[in-house]
Structure formats: C-alpha cells, structure tokens
matplotlib code that plots the C-alpha trace (Angstrom):
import matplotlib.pyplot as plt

x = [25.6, 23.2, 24.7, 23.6, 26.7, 29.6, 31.5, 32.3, 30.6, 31.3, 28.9, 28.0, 26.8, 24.9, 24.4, 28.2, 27.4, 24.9, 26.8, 30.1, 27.7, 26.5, 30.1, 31.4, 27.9, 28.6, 32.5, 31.6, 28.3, 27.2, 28.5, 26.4, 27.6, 27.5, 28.4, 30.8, 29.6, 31.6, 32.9, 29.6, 30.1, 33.8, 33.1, 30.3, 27.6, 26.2, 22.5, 22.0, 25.2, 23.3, 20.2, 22.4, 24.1, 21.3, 19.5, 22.6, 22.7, 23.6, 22.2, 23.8, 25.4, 28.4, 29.7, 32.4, 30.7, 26.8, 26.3, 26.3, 24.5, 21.6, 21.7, 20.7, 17.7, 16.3, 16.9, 14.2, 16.5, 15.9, 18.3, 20.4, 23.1, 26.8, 28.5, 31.8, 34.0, 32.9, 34.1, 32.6, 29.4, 28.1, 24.8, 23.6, 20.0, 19.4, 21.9, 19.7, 16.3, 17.1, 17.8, 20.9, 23.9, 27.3, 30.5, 32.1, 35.8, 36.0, 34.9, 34.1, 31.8, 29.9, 29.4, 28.2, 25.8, 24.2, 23.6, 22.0, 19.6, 18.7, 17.7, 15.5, 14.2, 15.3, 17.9, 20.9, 22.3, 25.9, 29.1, 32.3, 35.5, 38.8, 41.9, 43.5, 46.5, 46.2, 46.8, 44.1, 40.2, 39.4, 39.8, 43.7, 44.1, 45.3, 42.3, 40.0, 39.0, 38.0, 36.2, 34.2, 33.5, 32.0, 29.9, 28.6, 27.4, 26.0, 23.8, 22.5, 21.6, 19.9, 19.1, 22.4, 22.5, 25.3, 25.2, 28.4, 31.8, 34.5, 37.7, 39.8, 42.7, 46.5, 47.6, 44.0, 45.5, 48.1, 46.7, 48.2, 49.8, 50.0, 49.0, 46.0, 45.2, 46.5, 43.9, 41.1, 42.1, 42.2, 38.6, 37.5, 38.8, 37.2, 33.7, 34.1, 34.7, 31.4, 29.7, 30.9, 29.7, 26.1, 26.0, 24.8, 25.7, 27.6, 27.8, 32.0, 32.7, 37.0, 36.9, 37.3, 37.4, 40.4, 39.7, 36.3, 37.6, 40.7, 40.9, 38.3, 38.8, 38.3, 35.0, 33.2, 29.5, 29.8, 32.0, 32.5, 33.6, 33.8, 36.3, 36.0, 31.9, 32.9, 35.0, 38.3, 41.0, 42.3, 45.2, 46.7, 50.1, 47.5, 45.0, 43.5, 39.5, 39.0, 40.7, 38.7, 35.3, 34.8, 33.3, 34.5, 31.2, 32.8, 34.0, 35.0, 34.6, 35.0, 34.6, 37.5, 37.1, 39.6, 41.6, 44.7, 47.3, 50.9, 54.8, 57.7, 59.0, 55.8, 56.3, 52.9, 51.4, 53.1, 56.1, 57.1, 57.8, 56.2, 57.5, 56.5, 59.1, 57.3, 54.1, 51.3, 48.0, 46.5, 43.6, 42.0, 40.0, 38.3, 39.3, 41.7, 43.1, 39.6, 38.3, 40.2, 42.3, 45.9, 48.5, 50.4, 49.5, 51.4, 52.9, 56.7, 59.7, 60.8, 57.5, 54.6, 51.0, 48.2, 46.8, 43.7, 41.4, 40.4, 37.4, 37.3, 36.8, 38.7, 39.1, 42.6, 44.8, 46.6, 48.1, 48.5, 50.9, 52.7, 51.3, 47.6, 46.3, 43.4, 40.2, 41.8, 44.4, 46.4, 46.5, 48.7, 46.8, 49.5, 50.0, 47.4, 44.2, 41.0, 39.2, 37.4, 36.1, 33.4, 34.3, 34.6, 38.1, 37.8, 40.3, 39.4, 37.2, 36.2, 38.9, 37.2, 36.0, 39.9, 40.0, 42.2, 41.4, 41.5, 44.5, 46.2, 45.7, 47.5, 50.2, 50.6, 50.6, 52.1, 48.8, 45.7, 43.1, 40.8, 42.0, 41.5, 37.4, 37.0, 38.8, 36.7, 35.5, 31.5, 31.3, 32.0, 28.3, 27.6, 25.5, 23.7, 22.9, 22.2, 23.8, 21.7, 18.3, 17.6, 18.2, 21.1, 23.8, 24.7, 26.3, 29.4, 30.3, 26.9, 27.5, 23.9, 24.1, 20.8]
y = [-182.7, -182.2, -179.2, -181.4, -183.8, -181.8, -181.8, -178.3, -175.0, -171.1, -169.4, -165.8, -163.9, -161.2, -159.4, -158.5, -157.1, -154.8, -153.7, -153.0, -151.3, -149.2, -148.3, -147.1, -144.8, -143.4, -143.3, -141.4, -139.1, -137.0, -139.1, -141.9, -145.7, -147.9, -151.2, -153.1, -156.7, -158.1, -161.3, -162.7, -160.5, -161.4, -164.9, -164.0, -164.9, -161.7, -161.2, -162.3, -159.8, -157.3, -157.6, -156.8, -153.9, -152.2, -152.7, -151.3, -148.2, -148.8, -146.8, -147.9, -151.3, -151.6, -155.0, -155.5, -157.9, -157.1, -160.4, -160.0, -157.0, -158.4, -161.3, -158.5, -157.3, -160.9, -161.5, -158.2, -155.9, -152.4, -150.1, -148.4, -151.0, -149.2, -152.2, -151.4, -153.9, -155.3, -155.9, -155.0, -156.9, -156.4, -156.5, -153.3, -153.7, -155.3, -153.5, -149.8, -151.4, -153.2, -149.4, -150.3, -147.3, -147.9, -146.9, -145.3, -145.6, -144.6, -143.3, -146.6, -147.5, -144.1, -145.2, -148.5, -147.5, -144.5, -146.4, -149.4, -147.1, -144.8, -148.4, -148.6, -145.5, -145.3, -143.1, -144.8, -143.5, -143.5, -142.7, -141.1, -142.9, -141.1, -142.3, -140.0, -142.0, -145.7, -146.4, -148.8, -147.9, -144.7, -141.6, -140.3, -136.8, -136.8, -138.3, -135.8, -133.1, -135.5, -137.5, -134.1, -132.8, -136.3, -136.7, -133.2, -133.8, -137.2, -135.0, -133.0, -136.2, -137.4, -140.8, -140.3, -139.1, -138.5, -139.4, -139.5, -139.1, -141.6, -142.6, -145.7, -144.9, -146.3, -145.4, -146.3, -148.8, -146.5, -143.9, -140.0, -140.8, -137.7, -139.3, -139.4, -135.5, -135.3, -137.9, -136.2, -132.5, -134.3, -135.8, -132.7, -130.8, -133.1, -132.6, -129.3, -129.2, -131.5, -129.5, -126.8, -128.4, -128.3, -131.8, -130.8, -131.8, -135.3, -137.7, -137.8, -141.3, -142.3, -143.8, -147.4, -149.4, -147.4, -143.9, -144.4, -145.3, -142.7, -140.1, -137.8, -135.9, -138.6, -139.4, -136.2, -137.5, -141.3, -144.0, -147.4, -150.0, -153.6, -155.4, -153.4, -154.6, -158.0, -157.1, -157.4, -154.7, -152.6, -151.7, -154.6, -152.4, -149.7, -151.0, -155.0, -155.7, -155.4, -152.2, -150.5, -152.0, -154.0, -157.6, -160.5, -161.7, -165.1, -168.1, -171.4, -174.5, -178.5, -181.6, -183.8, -187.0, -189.1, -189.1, -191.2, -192.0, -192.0, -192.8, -190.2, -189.9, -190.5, -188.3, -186.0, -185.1, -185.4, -185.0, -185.8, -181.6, -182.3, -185.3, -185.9, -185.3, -187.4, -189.9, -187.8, -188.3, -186.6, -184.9, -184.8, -181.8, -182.4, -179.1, -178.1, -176.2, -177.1, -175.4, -172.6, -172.9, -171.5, -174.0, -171.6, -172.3, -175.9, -176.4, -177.6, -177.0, -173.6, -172.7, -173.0, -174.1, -171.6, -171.5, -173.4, -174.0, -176.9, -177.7, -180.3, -181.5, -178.2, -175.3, -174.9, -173.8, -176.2, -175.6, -177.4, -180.0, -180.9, -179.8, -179.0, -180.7, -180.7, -182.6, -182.3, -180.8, -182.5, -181.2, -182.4, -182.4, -183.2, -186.8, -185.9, -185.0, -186.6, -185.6, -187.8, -188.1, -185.3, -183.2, -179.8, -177.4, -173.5, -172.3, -168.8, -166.4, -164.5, -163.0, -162.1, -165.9, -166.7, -168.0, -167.0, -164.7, -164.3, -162.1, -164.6, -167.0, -164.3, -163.5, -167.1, -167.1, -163.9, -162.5, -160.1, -160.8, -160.3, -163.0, -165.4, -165.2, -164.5, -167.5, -169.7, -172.5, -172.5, -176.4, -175.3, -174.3, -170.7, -171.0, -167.5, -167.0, -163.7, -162.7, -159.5, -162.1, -164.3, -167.2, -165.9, -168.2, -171.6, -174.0, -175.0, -178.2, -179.9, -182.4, -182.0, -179.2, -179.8]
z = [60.0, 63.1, 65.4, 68.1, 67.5, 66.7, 69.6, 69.9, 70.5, 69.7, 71.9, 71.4, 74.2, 72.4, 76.0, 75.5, 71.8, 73.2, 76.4, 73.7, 71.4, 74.0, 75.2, 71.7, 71.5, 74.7, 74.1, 70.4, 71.8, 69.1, 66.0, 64.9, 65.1, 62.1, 63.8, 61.4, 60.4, 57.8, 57.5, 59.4, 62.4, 62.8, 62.8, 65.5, 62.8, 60.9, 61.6, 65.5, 65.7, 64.0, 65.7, 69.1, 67.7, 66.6, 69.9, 71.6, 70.1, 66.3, 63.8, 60.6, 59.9, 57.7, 55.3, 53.2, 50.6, 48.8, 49.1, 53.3, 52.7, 51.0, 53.3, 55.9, 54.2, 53.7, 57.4, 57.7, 59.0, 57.5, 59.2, 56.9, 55.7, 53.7, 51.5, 50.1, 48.6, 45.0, 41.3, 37.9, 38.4, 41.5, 41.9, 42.1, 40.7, 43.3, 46.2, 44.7, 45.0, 48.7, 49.9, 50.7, 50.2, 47.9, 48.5, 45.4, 44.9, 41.2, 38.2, 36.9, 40.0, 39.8, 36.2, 36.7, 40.0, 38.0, 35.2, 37.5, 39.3, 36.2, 34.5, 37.8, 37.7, 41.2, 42.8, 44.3, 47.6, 47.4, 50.2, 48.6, 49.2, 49.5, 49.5, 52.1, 52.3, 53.1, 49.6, 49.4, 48.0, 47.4, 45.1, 45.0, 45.5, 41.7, 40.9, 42.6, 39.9, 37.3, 39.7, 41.7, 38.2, 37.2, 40.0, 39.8, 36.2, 37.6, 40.3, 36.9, 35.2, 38.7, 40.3, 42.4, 46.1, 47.6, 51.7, 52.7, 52.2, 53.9, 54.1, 56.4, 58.8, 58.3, 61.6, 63.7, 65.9, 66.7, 69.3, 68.3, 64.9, 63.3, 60.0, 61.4, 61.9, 58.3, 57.0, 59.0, 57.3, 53.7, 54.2, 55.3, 52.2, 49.9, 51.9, 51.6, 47.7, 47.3, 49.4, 47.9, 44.1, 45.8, 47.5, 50.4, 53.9, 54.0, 56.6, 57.2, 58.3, 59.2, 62.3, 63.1, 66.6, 67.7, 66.9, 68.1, 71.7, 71.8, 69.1, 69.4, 66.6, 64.0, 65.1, 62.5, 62.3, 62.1, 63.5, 62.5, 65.3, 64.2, 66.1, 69.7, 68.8, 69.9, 72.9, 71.0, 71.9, 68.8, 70.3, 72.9, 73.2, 74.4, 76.3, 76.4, 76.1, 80.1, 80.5, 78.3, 79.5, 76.8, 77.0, 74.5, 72.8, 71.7, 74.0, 71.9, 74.0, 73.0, 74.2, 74.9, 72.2, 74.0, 77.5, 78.4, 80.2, 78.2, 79.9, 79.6, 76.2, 74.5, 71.4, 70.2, 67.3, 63.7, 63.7, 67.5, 68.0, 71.9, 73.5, 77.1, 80.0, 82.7, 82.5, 81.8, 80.7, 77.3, 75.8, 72.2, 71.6, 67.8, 66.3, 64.4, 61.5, 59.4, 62.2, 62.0, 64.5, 63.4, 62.8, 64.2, 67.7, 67.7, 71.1, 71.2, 73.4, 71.5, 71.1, 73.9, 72.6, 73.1, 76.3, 77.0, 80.3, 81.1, 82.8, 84.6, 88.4, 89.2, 86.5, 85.7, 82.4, 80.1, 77.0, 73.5, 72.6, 69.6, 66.0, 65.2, 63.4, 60.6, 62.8, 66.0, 68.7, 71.5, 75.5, 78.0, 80.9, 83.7, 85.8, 88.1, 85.5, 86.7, 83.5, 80.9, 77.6, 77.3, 79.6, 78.5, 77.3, 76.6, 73.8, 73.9, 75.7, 78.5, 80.9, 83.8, 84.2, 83.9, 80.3, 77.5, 75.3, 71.4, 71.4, 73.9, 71.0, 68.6, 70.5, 70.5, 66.4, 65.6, 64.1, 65.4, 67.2, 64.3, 62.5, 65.3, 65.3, 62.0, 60.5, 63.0, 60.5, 59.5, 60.9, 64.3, 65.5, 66.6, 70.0, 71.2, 74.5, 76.4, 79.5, 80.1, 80.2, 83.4, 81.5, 79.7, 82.0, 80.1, 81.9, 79.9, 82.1, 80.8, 77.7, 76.0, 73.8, 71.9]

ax = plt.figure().add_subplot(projection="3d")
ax.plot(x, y, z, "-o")
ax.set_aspect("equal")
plt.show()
C-alpha cells in the first residue's frame, strides 16, 4: 500500500507536542519530565513524538514495551529512555548494553537483569517499582524486606545501579484523592529504607498526566505525562484539553468515497439501526472498525453517532449513521449537502478550529480518551506537520496528499 492512496489521514502536529511538553515542564518546575511514549506515542507514532517532546523540555522518555524502547535507540535518540513492562525473556542483553534503564518489580526481574549485565560485564541501571497500592506491578509492602535485603546484596556483588525508585497512581485522574497522599508517603518510606541500605539519592517518580497538572505534591523529582503530551485532558469531569492550555496533537480526517442522494425511509448500514426520516443525501467515509474506529460509535435513534465535521462548501458538523462498519462508516449529510466524492470529513481533532475532539468520540463510546488515539489502526497513515514552522499550516480541503 502507497500512503499516497489511502484515503484517509491522521495528522500530527508536532508544534502542539512541544507547546504541551513545555506546559507540563512549566506546570512541574523543579521535577524533571519523562514524556511517556508507549503504545507509539498514543497512536501519535513513537519517534517523531519523541523527537518533539524532547525538544520541548523532556528529559527522559518512558515506554511500556523493550521492544519500543530499542526502537528508540535505532531511531538515534540517546536521551535517557525507562522501559517497564516485560516477561521472563526480555531482552535485557541487549535493553543493558543500549543504556537504556529497567524497571524492577520483583525478585525474579532483579535476578534476571543482574545476571544479564554481569554476563556483559556491564552495569545495568535499574528503577525500583513499588506497589504502593494500585495492586498492579510493583513490590507489595509484604514483599519489601526480602526484596531491600536482595537488592542490597546485589549492590555488593555489583553491575547493578539503582536510579530510581517509582510507583503508578490509582486515584491520578481524580484531583485530591486522599489515596494519593497515602501513596506518595509509602514511596517515600521505601526511598528512605534504600537510601538508608546505602543507595544513594533516587530519582522518585509517581506522577502521571493528572498529578503533574494539579497535585503538587506528587510531582517529587520526576513526572511522567503521557496522555496530557498529546493535548488529551486526564480529567474531563475536571477540566477539558482547552481549559488547561493544552493543544490536541492528533486530527483524523478522510475523504468521502461515495456521495448520494437517498428517499425517506432508506434504511443504513447493517442492520437498518438508522433509517432516514426525510430524503437526504449520504456520505461514505472509508474507515472503520479495521481502523480503529470504535464500533461503539454506531449512530441510531437511541443512540447518536459520534460527531463529525464536515468540510465541505461551508464547514459544518454531522454525525454518523447506522453501524460502523469494518472498511467504512456512513454520514448523513442533510437534504441540502453540496458535497462530493473527495471532499474532506474530520472525525476527531482540534477544538478551537470547531471540530470534535477525542474525548467527544468517548463520551460517545463509553470509553477514555486514550483509547480513542491509541487504537487508531497502523493502515491509516500518520501525516506530521508543524504548526510552530511557517510552513507548518496544511490545508485539509486539498485532495493530493502525496
């Protein structure tokens, strides 16, 4: 497949990446950023997204998977890179000798990464994880003396370091929790005690997107935003993405394959869920649930599709109608549309030039934000553009997208 024919376009504005970045460093002055790009940057695509961040203001970058990890150093990005999510046979040869630091959430991973970089005759740089109550990954507090005694033998045997010690948040989306403060004190104890073993001074790291932008006191030395990176609110029952300055980095347009007229009582999509009160005419946009488009947002009487604008002669919205489907989505573009075949839709993006926005789209299918750029299919091109550069503008009503 040729990106140039694939009629539809995620484009990345990697000005808004930098200008989000450079929020959250402001917002968090005095801790350092690790800009979070797992899951290819959100869906954003991992190492233009990194690239940004680390222009605007990121120090560290942080991935779920070694395998994005690694991806980063062959891209030639050096910065220091935290991986944290991996089974039994992770590479970590290869993770110790790329520079690039390991979380540790057991005995069994401290194990296996000591005995990885003594093989290498290399030392391994490694970040504590507690569990301090998410009940996820991480050491349990009845875990804690075996593992603290452990590691201190480890530091005796050597090739180990010990950089930081971290720990995720249960209650970060939810803005003076109390959980929270007893999270912070319990990562704090445990620093101590390592400390304390002759660790010396660790780089405390709990604070995701939300506590970044409104709990102060979680932010210790490090903070790691990933979805507030993109422009995506943490918290939409708190604040949305324009009331806390942020920019969304990602706006998903398509072409319309087909336009036509249709008479009252023309059923839609499988399944007939939208019929058609009055002659109307319709639009096919050629994405769909392969795409990554939920099938959730299926537009029907009960149930309004997600929102959509549509740009035609003269920029208005429209919705969805009837199921999505896999290839392909129906919009009912009212008795009067003008628009044909090629002319351009937006399904999600940027607010402030009047489009919906990803969490539109989840309040539409009952999910978060997250989920709605990050489970954008890879066929779906990933256009970059820059809208801090004089050439940064694209013009989304043109059809030539080579």
């Amino acid at each position: 497949m040729t990106d140039h024919y694939y009629p539809a376009r995620a484009v990345v504005d990697l000005g808004a990446i930098r200008h989000n970045t450079e929020l959250l460093a402001r917002t968090a002055a005095g801790s350092a950023v690790m800009s979070v790009v797992k899951a290819d940057a959100y869906g954003h695509g991992l190492v233009p997204v990194a690239r940004a961040a680390l222009s605007g203001g990121a120090t560290w970058l942080g991935v779920a998977q070694s395998s994005e990890a690694l991806a980063l150093r062959a891209a030639g990005i050096g910065a220091p890179v935290l991986t944290w999510l991996y089974g039994p046979d992770a590479p970590f040869e290869e993770l110790i000798a790329s520079n690039i630091d390991v979380s540790v959430a057991s005995l069994d991973a401290l194990a296996r990464v000591q005995r990885a970089a003594l093989g290498l005759g290399l030392t391994a740089r490694i970040h504590v994880k507690v569990d301090t109550g998410l009940g996820r990954n991480g050491v349990t507090a009845g875990q804690w003396e075996d593992f603290a005694e452990s590691l201190q033998y480890a530091l005796t045997v050597g090739s180990i370091e010990v950089v930081g010690i971290w720990s995720h948040l249960a209650f970060g989306d939810e803005p003076g929790n109390p959980f929270t403060q007893v999270q912070i004190a319990a990562l704090n104890r445990a620093s101590s005690d390592l400390e304390g073993r002759g660790t010396g001074p660790l780089l405390r790291h709990i604070a995701a997107s939300g506590a970044t932008l409104l709990e102060p006191a979680a932010r210790l030395d490090l903070v790691r935003p990933g979805i507030a990176t993109y422009g995506l609110t943490p918290f939409p029952q708190v604040a949305d993405s324009e009331k806390l300055g942020l920019r969304p980095a990602m706006r998903v347009v398509a072409e319309l394959a087909t336009v036509k007229p249709v008479d009252a009582g023309q059923g839609v999509s499988y399944g007939h869920h939208y019929v058609t009160q009055a002659p109307t005419v319709l639009g096919v946009v050629p994405l769909g649930y392969a795409d990554g488009v939920p099938r959730h947002v299926s537009g029907n009487p009960d149930h309004p599709g997600a929102p959509v604008r549509i740009l035609g002669a003269a920029a208005r919205p429209g919705r969805i109608a009837g199921r999505v489907c896999m290839d392909q989505v129906v919009v009912d573009l009212g008795p009067d549309a003008s628009e044909r075949a090629g002319d351009k839709v937006v399904l999600f993006g940027d607010p402030a030039m009047g489009e919906p926005t990803a969490q539109h789209w989840a309040d539409c299918a009952g999910t978060i934000n997250y989920e709605i750029t990050t489970r954008l299919g890879p066929r779906v091109p990933r256009q970059y553009v820059d809208s801090a550069r004089a050439d940064g503008d694209v013009d989304l009503t043109q059809t030539d997208w080579s």
